[in-house]
C-alpha positions as CSV (number, residue, x, y, z in Angstrom):
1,X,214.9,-162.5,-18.7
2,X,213.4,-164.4,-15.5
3,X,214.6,-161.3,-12.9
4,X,213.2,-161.4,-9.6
5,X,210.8,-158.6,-9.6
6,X,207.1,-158.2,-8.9
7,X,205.2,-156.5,-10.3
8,X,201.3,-155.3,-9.2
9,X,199.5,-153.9,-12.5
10,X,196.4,-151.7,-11.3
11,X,194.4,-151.9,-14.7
12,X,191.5,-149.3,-14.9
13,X,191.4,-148.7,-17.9
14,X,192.9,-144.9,-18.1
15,X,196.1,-143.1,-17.4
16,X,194.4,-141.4,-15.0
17,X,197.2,-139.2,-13.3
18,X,196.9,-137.3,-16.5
19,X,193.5,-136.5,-17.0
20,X,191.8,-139.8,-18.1
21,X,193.3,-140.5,-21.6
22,X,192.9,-143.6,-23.4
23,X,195.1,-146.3,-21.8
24,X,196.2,-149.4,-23.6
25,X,193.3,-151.2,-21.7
26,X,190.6,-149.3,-22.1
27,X,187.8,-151.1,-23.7
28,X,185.7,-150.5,-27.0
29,X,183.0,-148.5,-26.5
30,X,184.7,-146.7,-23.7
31,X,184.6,-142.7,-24.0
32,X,187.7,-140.8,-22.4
33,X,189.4,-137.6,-22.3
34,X,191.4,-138.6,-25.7
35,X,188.1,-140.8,-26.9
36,X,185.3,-139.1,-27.1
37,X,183.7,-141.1,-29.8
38,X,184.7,-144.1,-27.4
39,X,187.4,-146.7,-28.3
40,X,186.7,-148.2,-31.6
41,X,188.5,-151.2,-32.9
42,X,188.6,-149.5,-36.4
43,X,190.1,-146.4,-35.4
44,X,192.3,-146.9,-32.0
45,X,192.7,-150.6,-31.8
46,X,191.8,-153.5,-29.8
47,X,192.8,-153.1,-25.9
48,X,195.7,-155.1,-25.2
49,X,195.3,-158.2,-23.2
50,X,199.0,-157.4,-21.0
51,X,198.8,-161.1,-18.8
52,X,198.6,-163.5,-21.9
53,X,201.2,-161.3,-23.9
54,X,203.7,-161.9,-20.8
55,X,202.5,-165.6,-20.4
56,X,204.5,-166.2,-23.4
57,X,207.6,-165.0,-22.3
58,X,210.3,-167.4,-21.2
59,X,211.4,-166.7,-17.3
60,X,207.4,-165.2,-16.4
61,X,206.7,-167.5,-13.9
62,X,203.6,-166.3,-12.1
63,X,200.3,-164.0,-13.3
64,X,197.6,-163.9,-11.9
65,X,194.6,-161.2,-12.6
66,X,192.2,-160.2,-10.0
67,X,189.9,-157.4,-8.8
68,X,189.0,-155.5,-6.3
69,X,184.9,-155.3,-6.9
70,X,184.1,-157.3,-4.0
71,X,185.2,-158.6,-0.6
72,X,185.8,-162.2,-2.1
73,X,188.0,-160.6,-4.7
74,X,189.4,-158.2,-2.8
75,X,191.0,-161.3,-0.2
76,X,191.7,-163.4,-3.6
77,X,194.0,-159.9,-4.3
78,X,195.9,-160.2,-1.3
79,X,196.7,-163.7,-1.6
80,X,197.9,-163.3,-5.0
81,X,199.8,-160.4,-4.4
82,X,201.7,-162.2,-1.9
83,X,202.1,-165.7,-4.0
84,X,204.0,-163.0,-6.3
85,X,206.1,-161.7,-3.5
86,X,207.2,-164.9,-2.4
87,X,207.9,-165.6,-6.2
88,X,210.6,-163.2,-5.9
89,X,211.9,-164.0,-2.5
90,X,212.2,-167.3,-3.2
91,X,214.4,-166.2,-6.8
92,X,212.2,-168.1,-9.1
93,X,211.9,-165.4,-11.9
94,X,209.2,-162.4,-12.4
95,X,205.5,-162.5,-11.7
96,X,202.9,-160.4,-11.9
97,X,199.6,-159.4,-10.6
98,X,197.2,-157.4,-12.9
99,X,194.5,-155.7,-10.2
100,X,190.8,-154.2,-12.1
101,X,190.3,-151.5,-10.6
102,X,187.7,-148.8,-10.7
103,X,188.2,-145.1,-11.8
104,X,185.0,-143.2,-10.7
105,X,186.1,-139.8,-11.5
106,X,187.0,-140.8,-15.0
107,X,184.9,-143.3,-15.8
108,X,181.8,-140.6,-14.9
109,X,179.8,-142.6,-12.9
110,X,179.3,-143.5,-8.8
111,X,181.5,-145.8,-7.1
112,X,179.5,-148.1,-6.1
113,X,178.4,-148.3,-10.2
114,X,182.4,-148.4,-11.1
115,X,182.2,-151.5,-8.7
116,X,179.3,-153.2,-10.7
117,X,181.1,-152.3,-14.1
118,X,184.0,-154.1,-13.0
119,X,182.1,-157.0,-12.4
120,X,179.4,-156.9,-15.0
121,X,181.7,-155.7,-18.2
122,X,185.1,-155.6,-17.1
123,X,185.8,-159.0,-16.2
124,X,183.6,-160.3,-19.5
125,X,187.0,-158.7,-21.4
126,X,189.7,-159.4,-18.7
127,X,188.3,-162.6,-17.2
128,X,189.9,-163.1,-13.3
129,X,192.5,-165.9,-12.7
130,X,195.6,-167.2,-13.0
131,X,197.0,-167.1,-16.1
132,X,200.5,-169.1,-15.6
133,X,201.9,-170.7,-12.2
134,X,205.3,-172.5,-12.8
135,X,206.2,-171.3,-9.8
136,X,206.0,-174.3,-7.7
């Protein structure tokens, strides 16, 4: 509908408030609480690419994705959080930022090894950018 709202996504792959359960972005191959055998095309689906569904959407005029893996990323974060804040101040219509993020605790393994994931197999299915900028 083009509102002025902005919206920050933190994808890590599983509801984890709840106890780690599959999510609609966890990847194939990834085990959780409600996966055990991992995610399997076959059985639960392909995760869901959110950015490039909403890119299609008439009145989404900013998405960007980005991480938080590294310093570099981290300061590319900011800045796109606050191109999609201005977005909204300045009434264009809705953006969004979708932020890959670690989950140590569910994920099973160190943070320093969630950060490597991100950067090594995460971004290989969510690749970092922008995905539409009409706000200018």
């Amino acid at each position: 509908r083009g509102e002025n709202i902005s919206v920050v996504f933190v994808n890590n792959g599983v509801y984890g408030m709840t106890g780690g359960q599959m999510a609609p972005t966890t990847l194939l191959g990834q085990r959780t609480a409600t996966s055990q055998f991992t995610r399997r095309a076959d059985k639960e689906g392909f995760p869901l690419k959110i950015m490039e569904m909403m890119a299609l959407l008439p009145g989404v005029v900013y998405l960007e994705r980005t991480s938080v893996h590294s310093p570099k990323e981290i300061i590319r974060t900011k800045t796109a959080i606050k191109k999609a804040f201005q977005t909204q101040l300045e009434g264009k219509g809705f953006s969004m930022v979708e932020v890959l993020s670690p989950c140590p605790t569910y994920w099973g393994i160190s943070p320093v090894e969630a950060m490597e994931r991100i950067g090594k197999e995460v971004i290989r299915e969510y690749p970092l950018g922008v995905i539409k900028d009409h706000a200018a």
